[in-house]
C-alpha positions as CSV (number, residue, x, y, z in Angstrom):
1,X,79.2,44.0,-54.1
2,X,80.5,43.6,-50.2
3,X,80.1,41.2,-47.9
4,X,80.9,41.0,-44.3
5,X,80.9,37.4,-42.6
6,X,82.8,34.8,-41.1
7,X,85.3,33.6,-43.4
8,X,84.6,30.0,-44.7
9,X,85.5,28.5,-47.6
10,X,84.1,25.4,-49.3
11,X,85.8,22.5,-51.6
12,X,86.4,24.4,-54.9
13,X,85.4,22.7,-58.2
14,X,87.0,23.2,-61.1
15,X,85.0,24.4,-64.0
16,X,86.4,26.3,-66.9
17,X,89.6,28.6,-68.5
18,X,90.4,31.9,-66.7
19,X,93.0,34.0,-66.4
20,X,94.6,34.4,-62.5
21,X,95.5,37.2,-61.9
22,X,97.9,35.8,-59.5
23,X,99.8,33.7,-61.5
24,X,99.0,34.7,-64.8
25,X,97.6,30.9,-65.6
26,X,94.4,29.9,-67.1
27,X,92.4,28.6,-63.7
28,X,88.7,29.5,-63.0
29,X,87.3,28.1,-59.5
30,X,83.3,27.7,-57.9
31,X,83.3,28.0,-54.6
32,X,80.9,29.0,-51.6
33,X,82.5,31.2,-49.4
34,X,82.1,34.5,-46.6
35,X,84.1,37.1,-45.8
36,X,85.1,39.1,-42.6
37,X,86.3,42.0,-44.4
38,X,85.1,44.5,-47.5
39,X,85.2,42.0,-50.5
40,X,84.6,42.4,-54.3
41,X,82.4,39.9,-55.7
42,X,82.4,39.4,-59.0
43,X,79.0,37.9,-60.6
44,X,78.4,36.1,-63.6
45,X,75.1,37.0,-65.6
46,X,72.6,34.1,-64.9
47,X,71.5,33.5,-68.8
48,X,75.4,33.1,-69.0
49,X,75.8,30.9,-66.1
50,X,72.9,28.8,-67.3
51,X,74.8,28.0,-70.6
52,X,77.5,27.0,-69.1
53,X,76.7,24.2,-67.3
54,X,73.7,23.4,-69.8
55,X,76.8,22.6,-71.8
56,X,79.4,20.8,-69.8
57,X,77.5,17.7,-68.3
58,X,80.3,17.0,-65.7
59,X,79.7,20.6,-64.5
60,X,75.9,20.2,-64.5
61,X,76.4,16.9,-61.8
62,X,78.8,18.5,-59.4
63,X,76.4,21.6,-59.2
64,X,74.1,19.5,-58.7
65,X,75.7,17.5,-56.1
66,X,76.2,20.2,-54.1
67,X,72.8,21.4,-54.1
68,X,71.8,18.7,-52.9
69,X,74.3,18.5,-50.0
70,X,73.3,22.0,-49.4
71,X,69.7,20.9,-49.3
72,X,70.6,18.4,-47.0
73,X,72.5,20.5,-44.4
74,X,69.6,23.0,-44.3
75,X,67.3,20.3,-43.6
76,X,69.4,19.0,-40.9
77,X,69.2,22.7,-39.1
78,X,65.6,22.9,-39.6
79,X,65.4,19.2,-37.9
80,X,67.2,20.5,-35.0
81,X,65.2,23.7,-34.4
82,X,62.6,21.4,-33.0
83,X,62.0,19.8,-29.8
84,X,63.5,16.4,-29.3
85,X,65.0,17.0,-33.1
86,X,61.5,16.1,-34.3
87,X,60.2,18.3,-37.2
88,X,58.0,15.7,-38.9
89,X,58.4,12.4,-37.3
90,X,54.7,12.3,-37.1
91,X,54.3,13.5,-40.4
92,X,51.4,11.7,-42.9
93,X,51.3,9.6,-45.7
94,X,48.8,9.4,-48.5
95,X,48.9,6.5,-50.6
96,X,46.4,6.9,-54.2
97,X,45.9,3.3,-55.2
98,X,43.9,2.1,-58.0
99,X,43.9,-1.2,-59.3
100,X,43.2,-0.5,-62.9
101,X,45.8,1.4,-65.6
102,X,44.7,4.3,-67.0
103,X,42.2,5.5,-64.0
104,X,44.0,9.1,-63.4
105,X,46.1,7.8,-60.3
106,X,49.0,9.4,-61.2
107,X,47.2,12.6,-62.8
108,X,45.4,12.9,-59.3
109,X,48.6,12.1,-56.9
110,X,50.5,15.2,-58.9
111,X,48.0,17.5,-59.2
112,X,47.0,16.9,-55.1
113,X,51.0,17.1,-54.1
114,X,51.1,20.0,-56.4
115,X,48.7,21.7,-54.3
116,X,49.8,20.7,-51.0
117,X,52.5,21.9,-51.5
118,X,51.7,25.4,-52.4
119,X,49.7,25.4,-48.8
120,X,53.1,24.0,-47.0
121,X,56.0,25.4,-49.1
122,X,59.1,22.6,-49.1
123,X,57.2,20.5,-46.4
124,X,55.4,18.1,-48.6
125,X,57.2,15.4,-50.4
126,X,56.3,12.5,-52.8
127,X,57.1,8.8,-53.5
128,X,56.8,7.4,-57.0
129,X,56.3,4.1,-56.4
130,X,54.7,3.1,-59.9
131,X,58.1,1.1,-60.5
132,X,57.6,0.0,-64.3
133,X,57.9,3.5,-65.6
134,X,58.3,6.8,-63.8
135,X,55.9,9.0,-65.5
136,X,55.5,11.1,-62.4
137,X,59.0,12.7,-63.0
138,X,58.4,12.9,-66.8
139,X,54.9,14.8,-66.5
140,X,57.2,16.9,-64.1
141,X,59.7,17.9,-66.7
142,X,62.4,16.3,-64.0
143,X,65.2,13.8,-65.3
144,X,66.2,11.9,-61.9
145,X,70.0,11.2,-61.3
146,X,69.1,8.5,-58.4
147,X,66.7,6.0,-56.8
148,X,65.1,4.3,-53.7
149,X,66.1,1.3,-56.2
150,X,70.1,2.4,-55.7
151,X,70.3,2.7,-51.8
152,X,71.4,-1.1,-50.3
153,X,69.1,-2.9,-48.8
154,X,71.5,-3.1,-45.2
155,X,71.3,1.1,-45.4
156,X,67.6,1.9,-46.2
157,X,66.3,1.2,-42.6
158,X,68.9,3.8,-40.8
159,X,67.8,6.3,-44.0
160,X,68.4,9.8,-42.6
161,X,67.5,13.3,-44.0
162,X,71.6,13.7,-45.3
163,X,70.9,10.6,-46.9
164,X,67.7,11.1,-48.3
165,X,68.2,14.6,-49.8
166,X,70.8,13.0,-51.9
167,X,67.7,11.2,-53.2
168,X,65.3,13.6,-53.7
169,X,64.4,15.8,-56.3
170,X,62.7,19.5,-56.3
171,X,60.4,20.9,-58.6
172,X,59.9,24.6,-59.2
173,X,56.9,24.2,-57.2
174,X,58.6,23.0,-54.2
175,X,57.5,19.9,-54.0
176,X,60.3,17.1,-53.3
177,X,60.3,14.3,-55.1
178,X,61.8,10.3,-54.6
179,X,61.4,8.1,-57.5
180,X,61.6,4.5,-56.9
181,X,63.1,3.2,-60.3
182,X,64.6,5.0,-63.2
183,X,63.9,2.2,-65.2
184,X,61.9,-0.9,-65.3
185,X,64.3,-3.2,-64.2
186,X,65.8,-1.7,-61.1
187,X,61.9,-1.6,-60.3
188,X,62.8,-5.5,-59.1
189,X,65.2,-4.3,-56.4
190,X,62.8,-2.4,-55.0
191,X,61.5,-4.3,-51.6
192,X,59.2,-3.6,-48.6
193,X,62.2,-2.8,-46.5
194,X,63.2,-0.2,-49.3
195,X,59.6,1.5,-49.0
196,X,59.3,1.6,-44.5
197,X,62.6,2.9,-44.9
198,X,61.9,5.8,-47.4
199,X,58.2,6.5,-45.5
200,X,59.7,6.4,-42.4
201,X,62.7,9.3,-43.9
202,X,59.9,11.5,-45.4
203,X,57.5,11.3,-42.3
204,X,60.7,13.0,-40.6
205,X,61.4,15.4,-43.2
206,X,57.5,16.6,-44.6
207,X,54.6,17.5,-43.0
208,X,52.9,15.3,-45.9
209,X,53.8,12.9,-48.3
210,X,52.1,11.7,-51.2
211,X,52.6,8.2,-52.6
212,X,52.1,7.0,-56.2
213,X,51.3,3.3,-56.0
214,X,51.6,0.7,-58.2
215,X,48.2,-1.0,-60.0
216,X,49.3,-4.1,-58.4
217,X,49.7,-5.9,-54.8
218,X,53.1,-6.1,-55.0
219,X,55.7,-6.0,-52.1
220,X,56.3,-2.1,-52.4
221,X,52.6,-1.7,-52.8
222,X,51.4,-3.6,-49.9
223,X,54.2,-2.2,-47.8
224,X,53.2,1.7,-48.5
225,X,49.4,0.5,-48.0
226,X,50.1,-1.1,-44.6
227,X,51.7,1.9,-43.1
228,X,50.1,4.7,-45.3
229,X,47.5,7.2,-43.0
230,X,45.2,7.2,-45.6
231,X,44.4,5.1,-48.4
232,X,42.6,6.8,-51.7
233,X,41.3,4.6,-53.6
234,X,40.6,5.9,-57.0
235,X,37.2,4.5,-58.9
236,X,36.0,5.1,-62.5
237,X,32.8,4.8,-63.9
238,X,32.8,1.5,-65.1
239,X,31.7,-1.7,-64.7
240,X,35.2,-3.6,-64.6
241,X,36.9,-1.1,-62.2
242,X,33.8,-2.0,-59.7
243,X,34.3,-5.2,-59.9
244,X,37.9,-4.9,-59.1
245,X,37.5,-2.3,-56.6
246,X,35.2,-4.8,-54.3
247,X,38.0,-7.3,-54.3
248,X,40.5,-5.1,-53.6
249,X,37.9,-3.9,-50.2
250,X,38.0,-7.7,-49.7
251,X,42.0,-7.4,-49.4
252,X,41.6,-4.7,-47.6
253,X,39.6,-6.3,-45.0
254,X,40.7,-9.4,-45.1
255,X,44.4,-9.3,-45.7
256,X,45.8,-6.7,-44.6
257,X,43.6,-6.1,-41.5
258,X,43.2,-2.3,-43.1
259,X,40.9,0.2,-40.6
260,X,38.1,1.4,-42.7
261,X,38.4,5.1,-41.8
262,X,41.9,5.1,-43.6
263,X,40.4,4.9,-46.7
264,X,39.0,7.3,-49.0
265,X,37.2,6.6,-52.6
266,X,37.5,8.7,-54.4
267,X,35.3,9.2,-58.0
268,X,37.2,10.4,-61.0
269,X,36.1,11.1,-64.7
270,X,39.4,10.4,-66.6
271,X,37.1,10.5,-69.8
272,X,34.4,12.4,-70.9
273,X,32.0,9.9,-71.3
274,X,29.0,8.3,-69.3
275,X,29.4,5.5,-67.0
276,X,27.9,4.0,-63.8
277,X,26.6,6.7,-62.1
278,X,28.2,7.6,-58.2
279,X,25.3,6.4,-56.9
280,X,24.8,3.2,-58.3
281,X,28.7,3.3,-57.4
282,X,28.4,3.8,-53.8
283,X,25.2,1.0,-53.2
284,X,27.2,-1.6,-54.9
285,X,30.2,-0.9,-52.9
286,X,28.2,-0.1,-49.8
287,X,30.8,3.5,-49.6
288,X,30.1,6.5,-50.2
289,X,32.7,8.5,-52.2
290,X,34.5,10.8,-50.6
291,X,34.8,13.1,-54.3
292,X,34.0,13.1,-57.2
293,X,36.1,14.3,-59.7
294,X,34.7,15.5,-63.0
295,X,36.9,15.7,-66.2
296,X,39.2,17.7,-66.7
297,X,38.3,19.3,-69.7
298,X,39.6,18.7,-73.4
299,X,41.5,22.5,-73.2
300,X,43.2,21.4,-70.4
301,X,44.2,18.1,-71.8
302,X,44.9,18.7,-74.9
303,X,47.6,21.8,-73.6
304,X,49.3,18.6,-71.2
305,X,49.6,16.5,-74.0
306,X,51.1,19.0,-76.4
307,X,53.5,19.5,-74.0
308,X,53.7,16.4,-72.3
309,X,53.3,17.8,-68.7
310,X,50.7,16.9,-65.8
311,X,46.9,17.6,-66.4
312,X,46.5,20.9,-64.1
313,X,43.4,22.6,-64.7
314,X,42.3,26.0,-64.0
315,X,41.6,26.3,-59.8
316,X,38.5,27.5,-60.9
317,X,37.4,24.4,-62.7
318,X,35.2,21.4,-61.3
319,X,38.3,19.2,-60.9
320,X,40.3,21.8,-59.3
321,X,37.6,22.4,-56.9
322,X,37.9,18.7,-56.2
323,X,41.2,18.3,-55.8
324,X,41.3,21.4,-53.1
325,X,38.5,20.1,-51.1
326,X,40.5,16.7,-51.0
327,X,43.3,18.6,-50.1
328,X,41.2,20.4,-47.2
329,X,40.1,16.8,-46.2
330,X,43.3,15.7,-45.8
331,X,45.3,18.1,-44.6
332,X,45.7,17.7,-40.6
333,X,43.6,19.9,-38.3
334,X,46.0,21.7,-36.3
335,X,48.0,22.6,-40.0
336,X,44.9,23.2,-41.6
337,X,43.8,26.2,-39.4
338,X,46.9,28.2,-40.2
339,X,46.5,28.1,-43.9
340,X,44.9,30.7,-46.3
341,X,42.9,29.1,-48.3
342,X,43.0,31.8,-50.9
343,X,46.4,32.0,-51.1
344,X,48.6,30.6,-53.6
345,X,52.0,30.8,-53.1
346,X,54.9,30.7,-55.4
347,X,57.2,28.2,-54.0
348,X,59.6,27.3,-51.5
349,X,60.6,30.3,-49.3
350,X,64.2,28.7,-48.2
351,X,65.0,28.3,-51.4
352,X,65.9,31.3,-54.0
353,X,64.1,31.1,-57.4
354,X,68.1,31.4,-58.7
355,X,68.0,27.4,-57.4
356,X,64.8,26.6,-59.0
357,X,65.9,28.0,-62.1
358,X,69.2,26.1,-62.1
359,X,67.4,22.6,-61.2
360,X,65.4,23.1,-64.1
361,X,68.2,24.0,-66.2
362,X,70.5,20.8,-65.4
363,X,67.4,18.5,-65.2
364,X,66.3,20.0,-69.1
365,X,70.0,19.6,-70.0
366,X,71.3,16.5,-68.6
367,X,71.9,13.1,-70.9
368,X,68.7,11.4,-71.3
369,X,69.1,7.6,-71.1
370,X,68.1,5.8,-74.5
371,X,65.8,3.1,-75.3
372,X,68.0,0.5,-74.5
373,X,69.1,1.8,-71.4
């Protein structure tokens, strides 16, 4: 293979036993470079490469590492590309809030991010802010190396896209994820000035970002509810979750002075049983529902729980009708129009499925923390 190019050569990492041909020692070199004259490349297989640093853990971070600085850097030219250096400072925020356990809130947030961002390939981004657990990155097969929870409190409000991409993580679908906690005590260093400095990041960097909240009115939750575009509120059919869902609209109202038309209400079936029916719903909360999302199906969740992924029915299916016309709904208008709706693409197009494939290899590979931390 040839390449002709301006010669640059980055840091070399040292990685494993090979002979030099030069000096007749063992030394084997990763490096990113370009040539200005006829080179010979040589390549190694990728099922090869893949068991390599599947196996050597220190490998697997510095690869890693510099994916993520590459990530950063091609953010940083995309940024500039656009007037005044603006590519999404105006970008939205969709907070899903429920105030009970177990109402879908994370189920929904996935599967609507998931979607979003097949419509806006590597422009949509989410923030895990359920801070007790993060399930988000386990139903998304993704083992997170960092945290909003790890970034000082005196650096979060000058966050920049460098120092955010050092943050994130990306799934094969595109989609770029921030977990707030890794585990459920760093979920206590997690402030408000934490989350205005991680929306205010992401509104730069994504067209759309989609916030997991906490079940709670906590400091991180309030925070990403004040300055959220839209609020979805996620209801189930039953008695207790109306009750609560009327005093959160009193908090709403009341407290934090919230604008009615940036909220949504959204009705979901996380069980396939009978409840309070949406209209006896939206009379006692004087609000009609925005959607209503039926249940999944048992197929569908039985295949996430064997494998222990994200609910993600078939497009085809009543919820994932649902979850595209919230998509549609939410989706600004001046994106919106240059979508194809009966599209779905693939993934990321600035990034090579090689990468994907890699991230998914270190993430499946990398040390899994143990019970007791």
């Amino acid at each position: 293979m040839h390449s002709r190019a301006k010669c640059c050569v980055a840091r070399a990492l040292p990685l494993s036993p090979c002979l030099s041909s030069s000096t007749g020692r063992s030394s084997w070199f990763a490096a990113t470079a370009t040539a200005n004259t006829d080179t010979k490349l040589l390549v190694l297989q990728r099922d090869s490469f893949e068991l390599f640093v599947g196996t050597r853990p220190h490998v697997m971070r510095n690869v890693l590492s510099a994916v993520s600085r590459r990530a950063a850097r091609a953010d940083m030219a995309l940024t500039s590309e656009q007037p005044n250096g603006l590519l999404a400072a105006h970008g939205r925020v969709y907070a899903v809030f429920s105030p009970r356990s177990g109402a879908g809130k994370t189920t929904l947030a996935l599967n609507l991010a998931l979607r979003l961002a097949e419509l806006l390939p590597a422009r949509v981004g989410m923030l895990d802010l359920d801070l007790l657990f993060d399930d988000a990155t386990l139903l998304l097969n993704l083992s997170p190396l960092a945290s909003l929870a790890s970034i000082p409190t005196s650096e979060v409000e000058s966050l920049d896209s460098r120092g955010l991409a050092n943050q994130l993580m990306e799934h094969n679908s595109g989609l770029r994820v921030l977990v707030g906690a890794t585990r459920p005590e760093e979920g206590e260093r997690v402030s408000a000035a934490h989350v205005r400095g991680a929306v205010k990041a992401m509104r730069r960097q994504f067209h759309v970002t989609v916030v997991d909240c906490g079940s709670n009115f906590d400091e991180p939750t309030l925070a990403v509810l004040e300055t959220a575009d839209r609020v979805i509120v996620l209801c189930t059919p039953e008695l207790t979750t109306l009750r609560d869902v009327r005093d959160c609209q009193r908090i709403f109202s009341q407290a934090l002075r919230l604008d009615k038309t940036r909220l949504s209400y959204i009705y979901n079936h996380p069980l396939p049983v009978r409840g309070l029916t949406r209209s006896r719903f939206e009379t006692a909360l004087q609000q009609d529902m925005a959607v209503e999302i039926p249940h999944a199906g048992d197929s569908a969740s039985r295949e996430a729980f064997a494998r222990g992924t994200v609910v993600r029915p078939a497009r085809r299916s009543g919820f994932g009708h649902a979850v595209d016309q919230l998509a549609r709904d939410l989706l600004p208008a001046d994106i919106a129009t240059d979508i194809e709706w009966s599209k779905r693409p693939s993934g990321s197009p600035h990034v090579p499925a090689a990468a994907h494939a890699l991230l998914r290899v270190m993430h499946r590979h990398a040390p899994r923390r143990s019970e007791n931390g």
